[in-house]
Steps between C-alpha positions, in 0.01 A plus 500: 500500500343687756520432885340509783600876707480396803253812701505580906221681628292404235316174423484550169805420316366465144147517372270368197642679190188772423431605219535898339149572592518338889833684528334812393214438738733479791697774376202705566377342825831588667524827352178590617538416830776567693560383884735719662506652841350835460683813642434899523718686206798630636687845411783281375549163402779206326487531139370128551236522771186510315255501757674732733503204813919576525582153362646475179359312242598269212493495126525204272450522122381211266566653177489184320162353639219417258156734572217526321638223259789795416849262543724789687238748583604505864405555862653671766411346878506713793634323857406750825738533768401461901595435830618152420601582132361439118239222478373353184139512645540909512506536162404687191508413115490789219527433130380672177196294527408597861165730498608925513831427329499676174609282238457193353740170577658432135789165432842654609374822707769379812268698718748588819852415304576820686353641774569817784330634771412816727227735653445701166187668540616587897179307669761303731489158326747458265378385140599235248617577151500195263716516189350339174777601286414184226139658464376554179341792446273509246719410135763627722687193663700458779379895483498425933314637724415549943264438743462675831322296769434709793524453876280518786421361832419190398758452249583566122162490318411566136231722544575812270834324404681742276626423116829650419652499126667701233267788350597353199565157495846361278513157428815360733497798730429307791379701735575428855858262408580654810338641792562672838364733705668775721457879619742638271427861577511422848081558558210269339596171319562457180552229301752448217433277199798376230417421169669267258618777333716635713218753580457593925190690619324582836174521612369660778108458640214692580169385720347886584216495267405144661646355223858325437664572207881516381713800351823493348738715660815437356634331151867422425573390136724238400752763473550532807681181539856341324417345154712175642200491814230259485288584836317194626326576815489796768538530857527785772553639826632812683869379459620882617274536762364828383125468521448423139547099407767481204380272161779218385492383162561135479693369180759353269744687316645340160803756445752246473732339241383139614105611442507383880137601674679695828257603811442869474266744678422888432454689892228764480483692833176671611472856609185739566519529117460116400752270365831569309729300333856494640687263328567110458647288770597176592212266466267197399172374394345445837538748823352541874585726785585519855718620771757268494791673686221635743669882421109594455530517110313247276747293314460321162587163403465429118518129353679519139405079420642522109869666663798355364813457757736792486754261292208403260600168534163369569201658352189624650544324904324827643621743747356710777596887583426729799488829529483708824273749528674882653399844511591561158302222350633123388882388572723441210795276441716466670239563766288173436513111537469247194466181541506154274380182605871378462604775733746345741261551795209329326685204349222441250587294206395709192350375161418663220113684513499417898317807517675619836325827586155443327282607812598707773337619834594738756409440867557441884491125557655500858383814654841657523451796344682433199281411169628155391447364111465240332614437127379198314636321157155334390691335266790342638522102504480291787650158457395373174186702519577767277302878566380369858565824691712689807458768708778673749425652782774810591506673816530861513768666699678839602701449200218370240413156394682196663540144455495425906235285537367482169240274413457287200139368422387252240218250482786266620551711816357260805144607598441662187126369329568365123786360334778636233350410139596693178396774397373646826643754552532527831531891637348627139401774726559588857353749770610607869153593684417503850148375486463457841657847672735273732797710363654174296445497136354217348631355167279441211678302199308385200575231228290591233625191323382261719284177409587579112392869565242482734689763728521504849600694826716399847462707828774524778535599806735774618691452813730644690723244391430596186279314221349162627424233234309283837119644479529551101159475276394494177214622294381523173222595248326211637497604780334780491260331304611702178578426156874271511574328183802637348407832710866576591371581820753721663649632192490847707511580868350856528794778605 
């Protein structure tokens, strides 16, 4: 059954079902037209500031919408930041159907199932990549491939967007499983694409002839990585401080008796001479940084939602691991926190496949000066509602995480738009992002099950109280006049 999300800010809270072709239409409107405050390039800007104006800006991927009549060709939508934060009326749309991006919108392309962002060709508005990694590929499928959407002053547009795929493309490859960007030699950025197979390869670009184009610049073979290592996803920052931001390998590793899927990660620093790898650490599928212990050193927190407890006695609950960043890289245990949802401080009540530690976000809520994060399990039960959705809030501290003051939200938290129904997922994806420059983060927490896979997305305020459910809104594919049905709207939050 699907309900009715209830939307602030916003009188439209669900629209006339369209068709392929009228989704497609508006998928090009939008795309085409952009309305965002237009601002001089700066020498430097956020990896998520796409029209250089010093606000950042938002990402939300529909991977699952329906364009052109192609079920799960996908969409990614575009929110600009300001003075008095995102607005669904500053908006833009891009898909595979949008006019000037290469490619054509096939069934089951999950255009934006991953996404990362930065000023790659050095203009001073940071760029969009948008990872296709179920793209087919001529008889090649799931062969995956990219697509670059460049910035400007007034915002990401698709003029001249750039295609990105194996030379040679191998059916399952999927290009672009895992994306981030980063200056991993410590001068231009780069940007590092995983492939199902294990394979992990950077790009750098290049705009002096007038013309962008993309280069490979580095290539690490499946070798390079434990045979009992599935990577999963990527993420990075300059965790030693050194100039050069440092690659982490997101992951599982399956090198146990019990054929239990453990989080895992491989850290690769950066140095003037690109990425190495130095080893495997402690880990998870998901990961975001931030100065937690406010020593000036990013930190990591990873999300590991298929961990078992250290007994085994319950399988798969999740788990959540940080790592402090130090001058010689990434902390290791017993230098590190790990937490479970049953952890004594928490006092969650685990089940089995709650999920605890399926999105994470890094960021200052409060203002403090200490990054806060919050952790959700998307699929934990509420009630009798089974996979409704939670998210924690942790402070950061002197000491790293802490449970003072946490915060737990839900679509059962007072104030909060919607209610709990199953399958929502509620925190299927999170992001800390001060939209607004007021030195509080805002949280943005998805449910890309919601309204029978619909998707949707919640914004709250930071305070310096901490995270404040009063104020709370809602918004969907509806709402920005998009392709919805079964769009899984908010399946990612761009990093």
């Amino acid at each position: 059954m699907r309900s009715k999300l209830l939307t602030a800010r916003s009188t439209t809270s669900r629209t006339r079902r369209m068709s392929g072709a009228a989704a497609a239409a508006v998928l090009l409107t939008i795309g085409a037209t952009i309305t965002a405050t237009a601002s001089p390039a700066a020498t430097t800007v956020a990896h998520d500031d796409f029209n250089g104006d010093g606000y950042h800006d938002l990402v939300v991927s529909a991977s699952g919408a329906t364009v052109s009549a192609q079920k799960g060709a996908g969409y990614v939508a575009v929110l600009y930041g300001s003075a008095s934060g995102i607005s669904t009326s500053r908006r833009a749309t891009f898909s595979l159907s949008t006019a000037g991006v290469p490619g054509i919108a096939q069934a089951n392309d999950r255009f934006g199932k991953t996404t990362a962002s930065g000023d790659l060709d050095g203009d001073g508005y940071a760029d969009l990549v948008v990872g296709i990694p179920g793209k087919d590929i001529g008889t090649a499928a799931d062969a995956g491939a990219a697509v670059v959407l460049w910035g400007s002053a007034t915002g990401l547009h698709s003029s001249g967007a750039l295609w990105l795929r194996d030379s040679t493309p191998v059916a399952g490859a999927r290009f672009g499983e895992g994306l981030a960007a980063g200056r991993f030699k410590g001068s231009r950025t780069e940007l590092a694409v995983l492939l199902h197979s294990k394979e992990l390869r950077t790009y750098g670009f290049d705009a002096s002839a007038g013309v962008r184009h993309a280069y490979e610049t580095a290539r690490f073979a499946s070798s390079a990585f434990s045979g009992f290592f599935t990577p999963v996803g990527l993420t990075s920052d300059d965790y030693n401080n050194d100039g050069a931001d440092d690659l982490v390998v997101l992951g599982i590793d399956n090198d146990n008796v019990d054929d239990n899927k453990w989080g895992s990660a491989v850290y690769m620093p950066g140095s003037p001479d690109g990425l190495t790898v130095r080893g495997q650490i402690s880990g998870g599928t998901t990961g975001a940084s931030g100065d937690i212990n406010k020593d000036g050193y990013p930190d990591l927190v990873m999300g590991s939602p298929a961990n078992r407890d250290w007994q085994g006695a319950v399988l798969d609950p999740g788990s959540i691991t940080v790592l402090f960043g130090r001058p010689d890289g990434l902390s290791s245990p017993p230098d590190f926190q790990y937490w479970y949802q049953y952890s004594p401080a928490l006092s969650g009540k685990i089940k089995v496949g709650d999920h605890f530690g399926g999105a994470v976000t890094v960021g200052d809520i409060d203002g403090d000066g200490y990054a806060d994060a919050a952790i959700s399990a998307p699929r934990k039960d509420i009630g009798t509602v089974t996979d409704a959705g939670t998210v924690w809030v942790m402070r950061g501290s002197a000491t790293g995480l802490t449970t003072n003051g946490m915060r737990t939200i839900s679509q059962s938290t007072p104030s909060v738009p919607g209610t709990n129904e199953k399958g929502d997922q509620f925190g299927g994806a999170l992001r800390l992002i001060d939209t607004n420059r007021n030195g509080k983060a805002e949280l943005i927490a998805s449910a890309p099950g919601e309204d029978t896979n619909d998707g949707a997305a919640w914004v709250f305020s930071g305070t310096s109280s901490g995270l404040a459910a009063t104020g709370s809104w809602s918004f969907n594919g509806a709402t920005l006049r998009a392709p919805y049905l079964d769009a899984r709207f908010g399946e990612t939050l761009a990093p």
